[in-house]
PyMOL commands that place a pseudoatom at each C-alpha (Angstrom):
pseudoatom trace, name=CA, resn=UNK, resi=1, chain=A, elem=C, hetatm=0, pos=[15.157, -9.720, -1.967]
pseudoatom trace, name=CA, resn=UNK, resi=2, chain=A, elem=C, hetatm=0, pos=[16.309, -7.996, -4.889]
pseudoatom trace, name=CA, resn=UNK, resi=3, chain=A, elem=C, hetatm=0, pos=[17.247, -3.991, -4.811]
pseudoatom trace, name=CA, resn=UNK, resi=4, chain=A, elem=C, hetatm=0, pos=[14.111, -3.629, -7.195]
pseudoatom trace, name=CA, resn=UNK, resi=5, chain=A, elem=C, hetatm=0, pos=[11.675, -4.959, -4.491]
pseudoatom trace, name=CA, resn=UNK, resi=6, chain=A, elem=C, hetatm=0, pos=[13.411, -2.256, -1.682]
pseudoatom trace, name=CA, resn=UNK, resi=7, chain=A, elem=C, hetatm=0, pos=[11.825, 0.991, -1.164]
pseudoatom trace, name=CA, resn=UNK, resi=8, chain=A, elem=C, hetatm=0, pos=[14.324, 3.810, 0.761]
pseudoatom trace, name=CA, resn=UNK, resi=9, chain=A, elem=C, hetatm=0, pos=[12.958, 7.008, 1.835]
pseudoatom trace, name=CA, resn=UNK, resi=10, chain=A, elem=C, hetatm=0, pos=[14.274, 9.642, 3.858]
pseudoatom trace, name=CA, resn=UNK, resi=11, chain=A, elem=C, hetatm=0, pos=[11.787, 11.589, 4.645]
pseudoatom trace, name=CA, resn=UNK, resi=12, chain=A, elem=C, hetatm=0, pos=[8.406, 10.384, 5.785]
pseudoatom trace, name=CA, resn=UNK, resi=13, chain=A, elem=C, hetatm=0, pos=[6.453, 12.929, 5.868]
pseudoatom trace, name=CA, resn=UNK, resi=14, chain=A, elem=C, hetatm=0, pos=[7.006, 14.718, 2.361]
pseudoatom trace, name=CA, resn=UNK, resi=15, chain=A, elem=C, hetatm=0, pos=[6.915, 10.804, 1.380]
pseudoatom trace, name=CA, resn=UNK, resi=16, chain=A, elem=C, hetatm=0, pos=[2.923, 10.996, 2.149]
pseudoatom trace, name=CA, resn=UNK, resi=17, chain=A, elem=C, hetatm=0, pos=[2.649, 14.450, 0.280]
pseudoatom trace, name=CA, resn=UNK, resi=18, chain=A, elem=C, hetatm=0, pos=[3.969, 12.408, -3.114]
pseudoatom trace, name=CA, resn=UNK, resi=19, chain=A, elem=C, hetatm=0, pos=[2.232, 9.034, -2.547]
pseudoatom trace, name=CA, resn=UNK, resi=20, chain=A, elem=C, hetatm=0, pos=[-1.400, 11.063, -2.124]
pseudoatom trace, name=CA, resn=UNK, resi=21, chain=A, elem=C, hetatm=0, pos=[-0.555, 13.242, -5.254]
pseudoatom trace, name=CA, resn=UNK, resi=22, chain=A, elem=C, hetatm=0, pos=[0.165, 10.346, -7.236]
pseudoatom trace, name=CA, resn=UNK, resi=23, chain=A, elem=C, hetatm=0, pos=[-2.959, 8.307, -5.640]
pseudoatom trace, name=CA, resn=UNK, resi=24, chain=A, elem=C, hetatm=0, pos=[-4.877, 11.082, -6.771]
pseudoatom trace, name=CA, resn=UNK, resi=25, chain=A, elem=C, hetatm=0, pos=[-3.474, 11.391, -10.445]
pseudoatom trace, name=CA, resn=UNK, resi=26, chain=A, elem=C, hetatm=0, pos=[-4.118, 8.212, -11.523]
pseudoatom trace, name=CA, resn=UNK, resi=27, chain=A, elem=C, hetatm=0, pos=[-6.702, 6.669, -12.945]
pseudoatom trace, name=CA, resn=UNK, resi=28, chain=A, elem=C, hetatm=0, pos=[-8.473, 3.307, -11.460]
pseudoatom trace, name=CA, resn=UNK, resi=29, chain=A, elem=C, hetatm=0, pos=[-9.527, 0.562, -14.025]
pseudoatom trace, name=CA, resn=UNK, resi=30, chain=A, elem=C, hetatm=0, pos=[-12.976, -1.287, -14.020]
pseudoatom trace, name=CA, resn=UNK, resi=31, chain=A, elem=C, hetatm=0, pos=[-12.553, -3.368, -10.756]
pseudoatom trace, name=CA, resn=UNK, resi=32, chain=A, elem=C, hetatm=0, pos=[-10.050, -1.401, -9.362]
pseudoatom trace, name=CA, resn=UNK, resi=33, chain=A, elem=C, hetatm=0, pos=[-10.030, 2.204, -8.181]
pseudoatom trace, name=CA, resn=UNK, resi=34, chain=A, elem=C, hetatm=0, pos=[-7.502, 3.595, -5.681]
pseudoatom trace, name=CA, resn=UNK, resi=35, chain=A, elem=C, hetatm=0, pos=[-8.034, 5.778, -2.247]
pseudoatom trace, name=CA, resn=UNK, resi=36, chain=A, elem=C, hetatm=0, pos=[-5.736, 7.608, -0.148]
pseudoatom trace, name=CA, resn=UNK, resi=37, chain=A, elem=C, hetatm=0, pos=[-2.990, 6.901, 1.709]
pseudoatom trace, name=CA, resn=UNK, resi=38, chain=A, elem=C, hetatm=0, pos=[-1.851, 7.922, 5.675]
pseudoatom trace, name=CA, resn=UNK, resi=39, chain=A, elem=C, hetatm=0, pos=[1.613, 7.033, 7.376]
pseudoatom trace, name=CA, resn=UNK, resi=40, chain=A, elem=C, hetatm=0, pos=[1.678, 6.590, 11.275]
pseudoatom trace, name=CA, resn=UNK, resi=41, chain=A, elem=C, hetatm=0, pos=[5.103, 6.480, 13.731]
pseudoatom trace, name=CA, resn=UNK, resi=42, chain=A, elem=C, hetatm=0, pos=[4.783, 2.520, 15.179]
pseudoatom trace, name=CA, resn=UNK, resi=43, chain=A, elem=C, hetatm=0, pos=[6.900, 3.971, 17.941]
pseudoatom trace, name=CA, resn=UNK, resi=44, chain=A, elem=C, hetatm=0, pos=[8.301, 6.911, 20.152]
pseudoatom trace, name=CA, resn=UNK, resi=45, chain=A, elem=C, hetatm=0, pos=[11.965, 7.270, 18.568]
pseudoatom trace, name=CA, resn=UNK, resi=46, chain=A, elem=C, hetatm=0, pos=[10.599, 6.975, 15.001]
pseudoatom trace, name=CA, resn=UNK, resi=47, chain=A, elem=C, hetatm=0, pos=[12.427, 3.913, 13.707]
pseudoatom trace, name=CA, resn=UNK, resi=48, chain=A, elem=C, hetatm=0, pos=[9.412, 2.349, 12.263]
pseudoatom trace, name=CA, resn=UNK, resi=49, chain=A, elem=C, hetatm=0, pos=[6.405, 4.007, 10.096]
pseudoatom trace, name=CA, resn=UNK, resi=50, chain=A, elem=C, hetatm=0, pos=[3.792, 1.963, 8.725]
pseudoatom trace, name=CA, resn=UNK, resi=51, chain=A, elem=C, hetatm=0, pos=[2.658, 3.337, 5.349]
pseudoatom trace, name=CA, resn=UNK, resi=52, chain=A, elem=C, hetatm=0, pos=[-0.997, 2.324, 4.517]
pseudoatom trace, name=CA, resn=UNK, resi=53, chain=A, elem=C, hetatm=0, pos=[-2.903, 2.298, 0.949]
pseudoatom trace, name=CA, resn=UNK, resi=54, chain=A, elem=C, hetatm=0, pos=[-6.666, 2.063, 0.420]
pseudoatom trace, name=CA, resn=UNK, resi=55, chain=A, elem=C, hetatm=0, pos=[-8.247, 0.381, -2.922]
pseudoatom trace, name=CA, resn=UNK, resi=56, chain=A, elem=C, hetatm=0, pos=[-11.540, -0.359, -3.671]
pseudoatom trace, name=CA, resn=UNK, resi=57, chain=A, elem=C, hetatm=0, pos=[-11.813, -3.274, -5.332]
pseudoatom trace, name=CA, resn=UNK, resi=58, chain=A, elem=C, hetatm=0, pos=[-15.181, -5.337, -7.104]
pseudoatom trace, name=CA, resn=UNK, resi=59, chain=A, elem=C, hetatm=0, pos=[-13.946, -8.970, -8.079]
pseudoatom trace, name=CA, resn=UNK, resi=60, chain=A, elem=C, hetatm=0, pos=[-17.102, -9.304, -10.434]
pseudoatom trace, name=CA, resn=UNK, resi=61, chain=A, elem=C, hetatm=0, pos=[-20.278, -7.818, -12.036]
pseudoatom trace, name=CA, resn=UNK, resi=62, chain=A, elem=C, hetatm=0, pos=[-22.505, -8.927, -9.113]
pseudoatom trace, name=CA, resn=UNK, resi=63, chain=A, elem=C, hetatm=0, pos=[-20.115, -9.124, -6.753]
pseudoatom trace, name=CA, resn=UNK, resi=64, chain=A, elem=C, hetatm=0, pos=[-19.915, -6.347, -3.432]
pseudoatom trace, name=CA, resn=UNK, resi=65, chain=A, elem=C, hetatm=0, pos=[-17.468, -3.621, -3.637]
pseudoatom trace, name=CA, resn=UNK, resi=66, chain=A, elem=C, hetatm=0, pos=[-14.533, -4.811, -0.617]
pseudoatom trace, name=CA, resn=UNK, resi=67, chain=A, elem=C, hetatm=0, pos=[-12.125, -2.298, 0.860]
pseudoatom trace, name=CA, resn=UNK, resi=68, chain=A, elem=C, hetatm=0, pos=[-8.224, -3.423, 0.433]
pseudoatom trace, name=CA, resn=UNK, resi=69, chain=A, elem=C, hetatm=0, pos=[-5.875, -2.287, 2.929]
pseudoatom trace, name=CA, resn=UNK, resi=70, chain=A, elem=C, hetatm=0, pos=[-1.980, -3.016, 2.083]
pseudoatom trace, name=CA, resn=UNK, resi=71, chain=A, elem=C, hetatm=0, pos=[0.460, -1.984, 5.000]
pseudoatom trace, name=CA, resn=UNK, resi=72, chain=A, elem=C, hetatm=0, pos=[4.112, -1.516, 4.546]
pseudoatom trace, name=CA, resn=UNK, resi=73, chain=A, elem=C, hetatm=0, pos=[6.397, -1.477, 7.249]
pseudoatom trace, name=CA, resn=UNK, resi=74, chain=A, elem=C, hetatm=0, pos=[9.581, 0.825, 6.941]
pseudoatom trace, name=CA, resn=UNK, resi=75, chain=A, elem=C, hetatm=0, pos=[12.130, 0.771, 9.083]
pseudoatom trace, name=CA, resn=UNK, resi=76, chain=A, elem=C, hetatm=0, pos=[14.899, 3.468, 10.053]
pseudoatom trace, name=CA, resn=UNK, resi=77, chain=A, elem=C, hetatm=0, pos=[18.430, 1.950, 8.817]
pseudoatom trace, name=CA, resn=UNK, resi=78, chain=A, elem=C, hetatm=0, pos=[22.245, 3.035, 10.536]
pseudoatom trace, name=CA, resn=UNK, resi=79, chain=A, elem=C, hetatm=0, pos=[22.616, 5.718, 7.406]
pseudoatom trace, name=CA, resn=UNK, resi=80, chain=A, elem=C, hetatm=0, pos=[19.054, 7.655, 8.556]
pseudoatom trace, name=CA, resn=UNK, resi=81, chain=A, elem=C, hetatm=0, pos=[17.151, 6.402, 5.638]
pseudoatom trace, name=CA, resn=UNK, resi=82, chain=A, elem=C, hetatm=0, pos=[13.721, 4.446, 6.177]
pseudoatom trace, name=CA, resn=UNK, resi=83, chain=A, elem=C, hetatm=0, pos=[13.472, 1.130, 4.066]
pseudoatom trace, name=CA, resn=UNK, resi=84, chain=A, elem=C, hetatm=0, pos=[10.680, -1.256, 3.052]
pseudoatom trace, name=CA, resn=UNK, resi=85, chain=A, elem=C, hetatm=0, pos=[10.399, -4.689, 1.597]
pseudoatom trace, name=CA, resn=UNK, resi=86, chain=A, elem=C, hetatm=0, pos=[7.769, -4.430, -1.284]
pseudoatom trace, name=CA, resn=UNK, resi=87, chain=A, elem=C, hetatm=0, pos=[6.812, -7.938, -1.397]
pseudoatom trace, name=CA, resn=UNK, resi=88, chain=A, elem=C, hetatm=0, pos=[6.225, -8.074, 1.981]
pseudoatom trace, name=CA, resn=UNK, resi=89, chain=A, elem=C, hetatm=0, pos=[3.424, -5.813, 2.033]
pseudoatom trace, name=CA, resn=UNK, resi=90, chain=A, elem=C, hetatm=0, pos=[0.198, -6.791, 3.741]
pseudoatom trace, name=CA, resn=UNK, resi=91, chain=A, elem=C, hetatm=0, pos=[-2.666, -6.979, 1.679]
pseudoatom trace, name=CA, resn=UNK, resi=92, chain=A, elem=C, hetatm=0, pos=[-6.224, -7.331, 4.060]
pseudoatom trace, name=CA, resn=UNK, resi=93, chain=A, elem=C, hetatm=0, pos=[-9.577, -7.482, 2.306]
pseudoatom trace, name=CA, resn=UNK, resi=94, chain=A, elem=C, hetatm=0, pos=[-12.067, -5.163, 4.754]
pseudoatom trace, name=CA, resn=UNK, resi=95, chain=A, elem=C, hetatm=0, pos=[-16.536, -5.871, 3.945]
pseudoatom trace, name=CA, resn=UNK, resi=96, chain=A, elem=C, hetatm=0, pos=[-18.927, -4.538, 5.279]
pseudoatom trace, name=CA, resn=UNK, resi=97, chain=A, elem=C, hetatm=0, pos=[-20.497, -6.561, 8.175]
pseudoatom trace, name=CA, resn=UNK, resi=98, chain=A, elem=C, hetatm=0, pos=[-23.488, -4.515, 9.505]
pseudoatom trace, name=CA, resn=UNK, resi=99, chain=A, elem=C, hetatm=0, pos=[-22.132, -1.104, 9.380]
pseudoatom trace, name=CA, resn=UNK, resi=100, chain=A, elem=C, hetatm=0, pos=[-18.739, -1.741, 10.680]
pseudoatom trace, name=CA, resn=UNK, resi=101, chain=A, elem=C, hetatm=0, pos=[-15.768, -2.924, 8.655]
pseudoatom trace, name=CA, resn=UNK, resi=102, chain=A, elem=C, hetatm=0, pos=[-14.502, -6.262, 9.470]
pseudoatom trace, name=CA, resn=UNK, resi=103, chain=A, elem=C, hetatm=0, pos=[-11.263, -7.735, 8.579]
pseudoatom trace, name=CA, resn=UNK, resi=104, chain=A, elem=C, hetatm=0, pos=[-12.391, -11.116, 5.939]
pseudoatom trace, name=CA, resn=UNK, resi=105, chain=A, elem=C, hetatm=0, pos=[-8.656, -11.990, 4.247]
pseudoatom trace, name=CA, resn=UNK, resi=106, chain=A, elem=C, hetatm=0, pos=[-5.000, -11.045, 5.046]
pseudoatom trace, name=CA, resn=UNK, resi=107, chain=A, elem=C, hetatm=0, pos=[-2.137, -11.528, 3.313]
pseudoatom trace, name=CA, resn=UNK, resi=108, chain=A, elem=C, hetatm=0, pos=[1.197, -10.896, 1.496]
pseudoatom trace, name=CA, resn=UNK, resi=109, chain=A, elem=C, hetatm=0, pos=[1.515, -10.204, -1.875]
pseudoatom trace, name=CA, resn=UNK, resi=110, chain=A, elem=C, hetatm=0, pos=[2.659, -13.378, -3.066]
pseudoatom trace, name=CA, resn=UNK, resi=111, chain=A, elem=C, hetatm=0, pos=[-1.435, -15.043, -1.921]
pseudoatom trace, name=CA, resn=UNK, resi=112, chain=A, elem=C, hetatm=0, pos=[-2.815, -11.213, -3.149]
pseudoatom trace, name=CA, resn=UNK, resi=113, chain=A, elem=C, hetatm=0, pos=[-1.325, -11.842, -6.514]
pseudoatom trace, name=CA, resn=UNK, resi=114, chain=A, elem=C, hetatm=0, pos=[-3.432, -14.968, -6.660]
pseudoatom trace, name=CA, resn=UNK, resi=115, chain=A, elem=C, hetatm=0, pos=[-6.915, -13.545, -5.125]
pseudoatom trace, name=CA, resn=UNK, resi=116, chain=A, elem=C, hetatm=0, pos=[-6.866, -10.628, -5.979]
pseudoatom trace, name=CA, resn=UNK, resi=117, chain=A, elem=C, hetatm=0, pos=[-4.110, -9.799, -9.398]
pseudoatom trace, name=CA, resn=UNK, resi=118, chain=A, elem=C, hetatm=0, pos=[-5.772, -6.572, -10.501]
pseudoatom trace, name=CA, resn=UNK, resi=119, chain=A, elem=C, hetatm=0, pos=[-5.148, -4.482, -7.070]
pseudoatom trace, name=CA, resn=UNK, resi=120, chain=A, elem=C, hetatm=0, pos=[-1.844, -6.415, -6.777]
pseudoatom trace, name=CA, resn=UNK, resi=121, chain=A, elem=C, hetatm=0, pos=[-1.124, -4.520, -9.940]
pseudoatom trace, name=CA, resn=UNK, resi=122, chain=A, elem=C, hetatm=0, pos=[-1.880, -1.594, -9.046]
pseudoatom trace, name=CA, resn=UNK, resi=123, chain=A, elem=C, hetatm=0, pos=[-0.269, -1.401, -5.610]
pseudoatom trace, name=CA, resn=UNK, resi=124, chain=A, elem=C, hetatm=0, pos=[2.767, -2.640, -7.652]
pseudoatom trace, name=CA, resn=UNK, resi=125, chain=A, elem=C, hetatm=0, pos=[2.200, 0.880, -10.144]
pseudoatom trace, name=CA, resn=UNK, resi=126, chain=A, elem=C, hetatm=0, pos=[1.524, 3.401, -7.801]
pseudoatom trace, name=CA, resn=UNK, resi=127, chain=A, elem=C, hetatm=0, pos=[4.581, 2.301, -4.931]
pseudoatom trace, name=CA, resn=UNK, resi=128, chain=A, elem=C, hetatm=0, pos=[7.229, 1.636, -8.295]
pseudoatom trace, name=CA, resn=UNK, resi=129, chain=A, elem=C, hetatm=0, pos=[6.198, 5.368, -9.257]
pseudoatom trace, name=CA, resn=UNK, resi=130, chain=A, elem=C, hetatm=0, pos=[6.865, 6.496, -6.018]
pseudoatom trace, name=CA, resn=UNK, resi=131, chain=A, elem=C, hetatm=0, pos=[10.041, 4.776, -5.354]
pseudoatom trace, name=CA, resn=UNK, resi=132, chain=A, elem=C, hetatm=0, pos=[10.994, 6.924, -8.860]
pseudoatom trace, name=CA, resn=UNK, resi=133, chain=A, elem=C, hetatm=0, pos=[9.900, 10.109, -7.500]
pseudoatom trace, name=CA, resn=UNK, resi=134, chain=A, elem=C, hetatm=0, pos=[11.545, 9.690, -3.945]
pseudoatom trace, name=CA, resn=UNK, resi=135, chain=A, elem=C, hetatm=0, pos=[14.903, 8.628, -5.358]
pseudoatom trace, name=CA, resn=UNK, resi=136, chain=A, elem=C, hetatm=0, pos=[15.399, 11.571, -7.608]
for i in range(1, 136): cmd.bond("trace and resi %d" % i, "trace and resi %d" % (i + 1))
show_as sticks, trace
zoom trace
């Protein structure tokens, strides 16, 4: 785990407010454009927040459109800041199963890279800009 593939926050919540504007400022490609974002407390104290991106993602010309989920898990450290292991981010493809969204694949990035490179890419863009923004 290098310090590159580490993300430290220390606030949460104006975390969100900077990973939605930057969601929202950039533009998808061709197979690959990007949703929103939400953070939720895993538990009472508030050591652990689970930050969650949405992609839409179409593999191929005829192909369905599939909802990507990637989770990251951050965790409260002795010095008050929340950290995050990039590269073990959760990647789960979501399709549409008669009107309700069922999980199909799940993940971590090293088996997204391979199925899936272009959202992989992305995620990688949009979390490596916020890590800039965060640490300023």
């Amino acid at each position: 785990m290098s310090a590159d593939d580490v993300i430290r926050i220390s606030d949460p919540d104006e975390m969100i407010k900077v990973y939605n504007r930057i969601l929202a400022s950039r533009q998808g490609g061709r197979k690959v454009r990007r949703g929103g974002c939400s953070i939720r407390m895993l538990d009472r104290e508030g050591t652990s927040y689970e930050l969650t991106t949405v992609y839409t993602y179409k593999p191929g010309r005829f192909s369905k459109e599939q909802s990507i989920v990637v989770t990251l898990t951050l965790e409260r450290e002795s010095d008050g800041l929340y950290s995050g292991t990039i590269s073990s981010s959760t990647f789960r493809i979501l399709a549409d199963k008669r009107g309700s969204l069922e999980e199909v694949w799940s993940g971590e990035m090293a088996e997204a890279r391979k199925k899936m490179p272009e959202v992989v890419k992305a995620y990688i863009e949009d979390i490596g800009e916020l890590k800039n923004e965060v640490s300023r």
